[in-house]
C-alpha positions, 0 to 999 in steps of 0.5 A, spaced: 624 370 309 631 371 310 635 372 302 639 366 299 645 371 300 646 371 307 644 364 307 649 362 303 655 367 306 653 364 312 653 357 311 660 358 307 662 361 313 661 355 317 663 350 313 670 354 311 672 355 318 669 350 322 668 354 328 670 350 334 668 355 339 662 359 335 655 357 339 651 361 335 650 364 328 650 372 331 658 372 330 659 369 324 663 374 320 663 377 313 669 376 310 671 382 306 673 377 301 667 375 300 663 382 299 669 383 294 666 377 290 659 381 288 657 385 282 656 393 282 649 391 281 649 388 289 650 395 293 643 395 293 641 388 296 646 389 301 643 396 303 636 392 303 640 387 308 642 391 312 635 395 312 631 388 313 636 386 319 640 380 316 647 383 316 650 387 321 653 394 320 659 397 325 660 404 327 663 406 320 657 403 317 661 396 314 659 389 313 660 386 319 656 380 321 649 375 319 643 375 324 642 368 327 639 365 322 638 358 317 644 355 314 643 351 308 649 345 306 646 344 299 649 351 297 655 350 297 655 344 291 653 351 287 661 353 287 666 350 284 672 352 288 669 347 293 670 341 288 678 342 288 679 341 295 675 334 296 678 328 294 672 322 290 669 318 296 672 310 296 667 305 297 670 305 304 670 313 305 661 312 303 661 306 309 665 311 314 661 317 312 655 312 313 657 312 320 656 318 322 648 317 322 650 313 328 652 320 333 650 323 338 652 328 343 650 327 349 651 335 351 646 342 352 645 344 345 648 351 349 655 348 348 655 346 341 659 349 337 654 351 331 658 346 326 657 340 330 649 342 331 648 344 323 651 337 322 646 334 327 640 338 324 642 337 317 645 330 316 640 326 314 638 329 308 645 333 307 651 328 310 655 329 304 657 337 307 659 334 313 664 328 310 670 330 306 677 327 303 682 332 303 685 332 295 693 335 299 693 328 303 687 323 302 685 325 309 678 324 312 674 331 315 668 330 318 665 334 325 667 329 329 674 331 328 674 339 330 670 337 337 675 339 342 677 334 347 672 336 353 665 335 348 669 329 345 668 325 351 660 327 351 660 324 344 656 317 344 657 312 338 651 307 336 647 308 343 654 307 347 660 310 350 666 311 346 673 309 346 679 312 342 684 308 341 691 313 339 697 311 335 703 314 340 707 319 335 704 316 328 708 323 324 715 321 328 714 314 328 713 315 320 719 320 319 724 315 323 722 308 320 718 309 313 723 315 311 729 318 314 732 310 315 732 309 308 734 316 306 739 318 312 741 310 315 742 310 322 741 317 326 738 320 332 732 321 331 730 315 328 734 311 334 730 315 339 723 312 335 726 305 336 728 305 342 722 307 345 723 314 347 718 319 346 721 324 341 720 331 344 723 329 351 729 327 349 729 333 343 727 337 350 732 334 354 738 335 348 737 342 347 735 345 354 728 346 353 724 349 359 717 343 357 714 338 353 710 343 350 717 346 348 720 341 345 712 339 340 713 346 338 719 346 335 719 339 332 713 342 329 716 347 326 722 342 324 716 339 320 712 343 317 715 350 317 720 353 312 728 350 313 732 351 319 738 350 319 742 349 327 736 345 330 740 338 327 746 340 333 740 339 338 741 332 337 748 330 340 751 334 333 748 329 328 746 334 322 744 330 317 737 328 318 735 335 319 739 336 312 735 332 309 730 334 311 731 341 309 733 339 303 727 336 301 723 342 303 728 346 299 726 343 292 720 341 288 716 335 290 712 333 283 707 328 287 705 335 292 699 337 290 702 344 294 708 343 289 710 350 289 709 351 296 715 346 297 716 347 305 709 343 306 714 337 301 714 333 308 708 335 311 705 332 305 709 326 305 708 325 313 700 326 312 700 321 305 704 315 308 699 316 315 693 316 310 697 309 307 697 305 314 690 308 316 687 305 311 689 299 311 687 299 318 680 302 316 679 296 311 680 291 316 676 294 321 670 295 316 671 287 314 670 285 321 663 289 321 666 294 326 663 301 326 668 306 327 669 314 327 676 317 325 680 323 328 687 322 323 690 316 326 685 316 332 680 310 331 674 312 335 669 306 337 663 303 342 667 301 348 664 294 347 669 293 340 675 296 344 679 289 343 677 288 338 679 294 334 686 294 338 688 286 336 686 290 329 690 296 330 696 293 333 697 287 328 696 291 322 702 296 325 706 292 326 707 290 318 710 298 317 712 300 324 719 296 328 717 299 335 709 302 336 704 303 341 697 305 341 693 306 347 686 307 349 683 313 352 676 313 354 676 321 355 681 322 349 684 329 350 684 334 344 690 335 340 
């Protein structure tokens, strides 16, 4: 019988980094950080491990990784630190937790990544360890959101195929109409949102990037990185929605629970008013009796409520957003 230690540090491991690409327990590494936590009296439970083959050695003799072996969900109610990350579940939150019942991946247990199949073998008697509200933003985690795009399309939903119906530049959308029109006024970035354009062609065309990709990069970093200072020329000269926003990740902001990191003030606000809109979204999808799996703004259904759910989606962002779009992939890709 394996020691509860290595049960617990791999399970930790697995739920902590999620794992996309693992597909069996003999990689899963031992944080040092980990092994720092144990008492002067644990030396010789960790020799007995090693000596019992359920932790691996290098070459040197360190600690390395844990044998394949069983996770247990429930060990992680043991620790505190986990609380502080997670947010209390709404009634809704236990509804949509709830669905995850209902999912399937119709794909060799081979490809799994191991959480997605710890989740599979565990859910019925441990859903709570797979569904959480993060407390930075009131976003919902669950193993369906680190699926990568290929095994997203394997995944079934109420015996049925599944469609993910996606806000086109929700974070943009947000930063053009909910923010900067009312901190800044008129200004490039928002003016590119409300006519329609993509945001990263017109940001790559203005400042001559090579790609697409290019342009996501660095409005990426624009938003949740530290201050930059020049990017604001990139937009026919105009400075001063960059201004702001550098300003506003420059000074503490009281209603981010990060507050001393104050260069995730934005991310945060983006994240939070996403969080806003979602939810009214998610409430009239549950008052309709529509089953349906999140990605952040991405609503994933059976293919059967996919009108349904558009009609939905497109009614309601139209009470926040002057110009959107949703589209509806059956093959959504990761990202």
């Amino acid at each position: 019988m394996e020691h509860l230690l290595a049960t617990y540090i791999r399970t930790k491991t697995v739920f902590k980094n999620r794992l996309k690409h693992l597909k069996d327990y003999d990689t899963v590494k031992i944080y040092n950080y980990e092994l720092d936590k144990l008492d002067a009296d644990s030396g010789p439970l960790l020799c007995d491990l090693k000596v019992r083959g359920e932790i691996l050695v290098d070459g040197k003799g360190d600690f390395k990784a844990l044998r394949k072996g069983p996770i247990d969900p429930s060990l992680l109610g043991r620790t505190r630190k986990r609380d502080g990350i997670r947010a209390p579940l709404t009634l809704l939150h236990k509804w949509m937790r709830k669905q995850l019942l209902h999912v399937e991946l119709d794909a060799p247990l081979k490809d799994m990544p191991v959480h997605f199949s710890a989740f599979l073998d565990h859910r019925k008697d441990q859903l709570d360890s797979f569904f959480t509200v993060d407390s930075f933003s009131g976003r919902v985690h669950s193993p369906v959101v680190n699926l990568k795009g290929n095994l997203r399309e394997s995944l079934r939903f109420h015996g049925e195929q599944v469609v993910s119906l996606d806000v086109k530049q929700t974070q943009p959308t947000i930063l053009a109409s909910k923010i900067l029109k009312d901190t800044v006024g008129s200004n490039p970035f928002s003016d590119a949102i409300f006519w329609g354009e993509d945001v990263h062609v017109v940001l790559q065309k203005a400042a001559g990037l090579n790609s697409w990709e290019d342009a996501k990069r660095l409005l990426f970093q624009l938003i949740f990185g530290k201050p930059m200072n020049d990017v604001g020329r990139l937009f026919k000269g105009d400075t001063a929605w960059v201004d702001w926003v550098n300003s506003h990740k420059s000074q503490i902001e009281h209603r981010n629970p990060h507050k001393q990191e104050v260069h995730a003030n934005l991310a945060w606000l983006l994240q939070h008013s996403e969080v806003q809109v979602v939810l009214c979204i998610w409430n009239k999808l549950k008052a309709a009796g529509i089953p349906f799996l999140t990605i952040h703004d991405d609503v994933l259904c059976p293919v059967r409520h996919k009108d349904a759910v558009y009609e939905i989606m497109d009614r309601e962002l139209m009470l926040h957003f002057p110009k959107h779009t949703v589209v509806a992939d059956h093959h959504k890709s990761d990202g």
